[in-house]
Each structure stands twice: as structure tokens, then as C-alpha cells.
N, C-alpha and C positions, 0 to 999 in steps of 0.2 A: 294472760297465759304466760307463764314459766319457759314453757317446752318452745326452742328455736329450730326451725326447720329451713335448711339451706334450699333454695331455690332463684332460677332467673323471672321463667316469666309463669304467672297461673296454669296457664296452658300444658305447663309442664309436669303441673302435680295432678290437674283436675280429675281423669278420668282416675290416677291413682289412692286418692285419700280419704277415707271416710270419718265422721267423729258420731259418737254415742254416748251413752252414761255406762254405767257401771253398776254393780250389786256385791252384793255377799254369796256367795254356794251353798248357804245352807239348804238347799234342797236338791245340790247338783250332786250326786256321787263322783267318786275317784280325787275330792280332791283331799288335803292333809289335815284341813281346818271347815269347819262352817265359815269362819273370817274371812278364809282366802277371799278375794278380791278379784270378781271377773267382766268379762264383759256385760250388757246388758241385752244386745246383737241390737238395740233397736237402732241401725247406723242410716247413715242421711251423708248427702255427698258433701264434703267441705266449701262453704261461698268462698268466695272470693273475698272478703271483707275478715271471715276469719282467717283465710292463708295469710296476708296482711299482719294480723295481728303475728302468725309464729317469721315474720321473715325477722330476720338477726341485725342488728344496728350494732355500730359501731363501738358500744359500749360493750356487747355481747362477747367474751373470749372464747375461741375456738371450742376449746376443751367444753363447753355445756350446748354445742351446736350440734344436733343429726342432719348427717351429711347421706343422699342415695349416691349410690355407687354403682358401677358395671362393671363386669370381668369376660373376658374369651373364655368357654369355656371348651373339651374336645367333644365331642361327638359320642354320646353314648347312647346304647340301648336300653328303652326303659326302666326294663328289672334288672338292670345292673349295676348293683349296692358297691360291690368292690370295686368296679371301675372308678364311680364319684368317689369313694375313700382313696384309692392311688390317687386320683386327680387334686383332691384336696391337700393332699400331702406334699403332692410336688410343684402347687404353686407359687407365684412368685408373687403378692400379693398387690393391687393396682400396680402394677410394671414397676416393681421393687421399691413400691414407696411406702411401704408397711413392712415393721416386723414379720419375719419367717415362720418365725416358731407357734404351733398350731395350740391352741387354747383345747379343742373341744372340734367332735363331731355330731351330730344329733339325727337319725331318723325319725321322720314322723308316720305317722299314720294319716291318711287323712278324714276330714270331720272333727279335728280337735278343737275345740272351743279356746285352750289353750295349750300350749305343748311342754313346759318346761317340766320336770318331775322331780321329787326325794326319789333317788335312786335308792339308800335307804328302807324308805313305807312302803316306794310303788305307788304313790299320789302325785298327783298334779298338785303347786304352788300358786298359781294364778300368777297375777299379776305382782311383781315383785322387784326388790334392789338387791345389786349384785355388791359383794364386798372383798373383791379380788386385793384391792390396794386399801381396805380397811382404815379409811380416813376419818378422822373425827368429824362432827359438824364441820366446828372451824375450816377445817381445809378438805371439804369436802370436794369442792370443785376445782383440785388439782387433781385429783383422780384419774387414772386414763381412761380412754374412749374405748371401744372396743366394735370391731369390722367383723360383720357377719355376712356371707353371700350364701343364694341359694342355689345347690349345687342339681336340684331338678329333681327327679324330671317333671315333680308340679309346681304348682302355685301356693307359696305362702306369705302370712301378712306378719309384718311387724306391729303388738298392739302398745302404746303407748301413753301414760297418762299425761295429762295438759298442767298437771303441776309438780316441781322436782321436789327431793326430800325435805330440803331445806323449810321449802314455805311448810310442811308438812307438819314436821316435828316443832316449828314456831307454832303454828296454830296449837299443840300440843301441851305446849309448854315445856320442851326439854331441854334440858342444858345446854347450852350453847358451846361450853367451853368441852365435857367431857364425853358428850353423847355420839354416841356412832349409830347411827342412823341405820336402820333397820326395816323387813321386810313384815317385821311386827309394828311397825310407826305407821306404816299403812293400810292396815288393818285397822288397828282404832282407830285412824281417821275418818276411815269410812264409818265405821260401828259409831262414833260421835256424831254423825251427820253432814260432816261438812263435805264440800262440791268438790269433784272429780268426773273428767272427761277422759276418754280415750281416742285417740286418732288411731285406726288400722288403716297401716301402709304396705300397699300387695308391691308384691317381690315376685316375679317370673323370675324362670332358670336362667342363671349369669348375672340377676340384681341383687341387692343387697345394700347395707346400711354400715355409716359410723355414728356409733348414737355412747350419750355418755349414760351407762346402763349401772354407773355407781350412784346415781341424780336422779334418773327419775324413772316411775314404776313402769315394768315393761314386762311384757314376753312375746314367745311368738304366737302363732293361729294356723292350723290348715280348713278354721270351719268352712265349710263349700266347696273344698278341693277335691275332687274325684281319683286323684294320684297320691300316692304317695313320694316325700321329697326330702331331699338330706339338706341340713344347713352346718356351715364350716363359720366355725369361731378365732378370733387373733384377738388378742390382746393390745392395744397399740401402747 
């Protein structure tokens, strides 16, 4: 596996990590593509033996590490969309050790298999790479990380694939030197046959993730959530 997940002891991730396979949409509606790339939902709890495998060694740099996170958040009332938007806006991100400036706000719905959308079409992407800092292969993984917390009042997952773009577009065959890695490089991967896992990692109100979402395929989930939940994006 590719994908590093920061933690101390198993215990700390167990009850929260799932892993499953993956598919195509072509028979999902709402999403942009038949390709899109989604979950499979058939999820099984993480062993212990695979957490192991994503913990980070000393060779691992920071920057392609998913870090979980926690934030105080204030006190709101369920249906109260504008209060999480003021709240988001005037945070100070882990007690001022992230950039201020707000990327993105997101409401979801819940029951979404996957949440991100072409604002655009009005479809859901699936599972996909982000290209804020639009790095070639080459320096793909100077890229920055980017902090996302769930601002409530449900439960959402972050779903994430077990391999980043890199190995991706190598099994591919694509230029190494001028290729910018794409949310279409995952897509033939899958449509070629080759393996891809997802790990969904649930997020309560106040948790949240530093995950390098220019590296490898992600999005979020509220499937199973009975609330709906806002999620606040930073760019680090």
C-alpha cells in the first residue's frame, strides 16, 4: 500500500477505519461519467496487520502522510447551516498551526455514496485527484496537504484509495517527466483492471483529516448518515 496513515496505537484507529474494493457507476445515476470510480460499500473492519502495513516509516515525508485531527468546535443547533458557515470562517485552524485562509465550504446531504460534485453538470465525480498546486508527475509529491474538519452536526467518512497517483499513471504508462496526473488516470486504471482499495475513515463533528488529496484518489461519504453535515476545507 501507497496510502500512509498517521497513528500511535491500533486501538486508536479500530473502531474508526474501514477498507473495501471499488467499481465503476456505470449503473449509478447522478454521477459525470460511467468511469467515475466509486465505492464498492462491501466494507470489512481494518486488521490490524493492514493498519501496520499504512503506519509511516521513516522514509515516508510528511507531505504524502494522512494525518486525523480534532478541533473545539461552538455549540450549535442542528439546522443551523449559517452558524457552522460563521464558525468556519472564524476559525483558527488546530490552534493556529494551519493556514487561515478558507479553501471551500461543502454541505452534504445525507446517504451520499459519494459527495464531491461538477458544480458545472450537477454530477457527482467519485473518487478523484485534486490539482490545486497542479504539479507534474515529477514533483507531484511537493504538493500541499490539505485540512478538512467536519463542522456537524453528522457523521461523515473520508473515502480514500490505498494507492497514490504516481503508482497509478506508472502502471499506465505515462510520462514521467510531463504528465500531470489526473482524475482521468484513474479512471483507466480501474477500466484496465488493475487493484485499487479504499479505506473509509468516519469523521464525527469536530474530526477531520490532513490527507495529501493531490496523491491519491479520494472523496468524502455521508452513505449511512441520517444528518445532514457541513465539511470546511484549508489548503495547507
Amino acid at each position: 500500500m501507497s496510502v500512509r496513515l498517521l497513528f500511535d496505537r491500533f486501538s486508536d484507529i479500530q473502531e474508526r477505519v474501514d477498507i473495501g474494493d471499488v467499481r465503476q457507476a456505470s449503473d449509478t445515476p447522478g454521477y459525470d461519467s460511467d468511469m467515475a470510480v466509486v465505492p464498492q460499500e462491501n466494507w470489512a473492519a481494518l486488521s490490524e496487520i493492514d493498519a501496520e502495513h499504512l503506519r509511516p516509516d521513516s522514509t515516508i515525508p510528511d507531505s504524502m502522510v494522512i494525518e486525523l485531527v480534532a478541533q473545539t468546535l461552538p455549540v450549535l443547533t442542528s439546522d443551523d447551516l449559517q452558524g457552522r458557515l460563521g464558525a468556519a470562517a472564524a476559525l483558527n485552524p488546530l490552534e493556529g498551526t494551519w493556514p487561515r485562509r478558507r479553501l471551500a465550504c461543502t454541505a452534504s446531504r445525507p446517504g451520499q455514496l459519494t459527495s464531491t460534485e461538477d458544480p458545472a453538470a450537477e454530477r457527482r465525480i467519485g473518487l478523484h485527484i485534486d490539482n490545486f498546486d497542479r504539479r507534474t508527475y515529477r514533483d507531484r509529491h511537493l504538493s500541499r496537504r490539505r485540512l478538512c474538519l467536519n463542522l456537524g452536526p453528522g457523521t461523515r467518512y473520508l473515502l480514500v484509495g490505498d494507492r497514490d497517483v504516481m503508482e497509478i499513471c506508472r502502471a499506465l504508462g505515462q510520462d514521467q517527466e510531463q504528465h500531470y496526473p489526473h482524475t482521468d488516470d484513474v479512471r483507466q486504471y480501474i477500466a484496465a483492471g488493475h487493484p485499487l482499495r479504499c479505506l473509509r475513515i468516519r469523521l464525527e463533528p469536530g474530526q477531520g483529516y490532513i490527507a495529501p488529496t493531490e496523491l491519491v484518489p479520494h472523496d468524502g461519504s455521508t452513505s449511512g448518515s441520517q444528518t445532514w453535515s457541513l465539511a470546511a476545507f484549508w489548503l495547507g
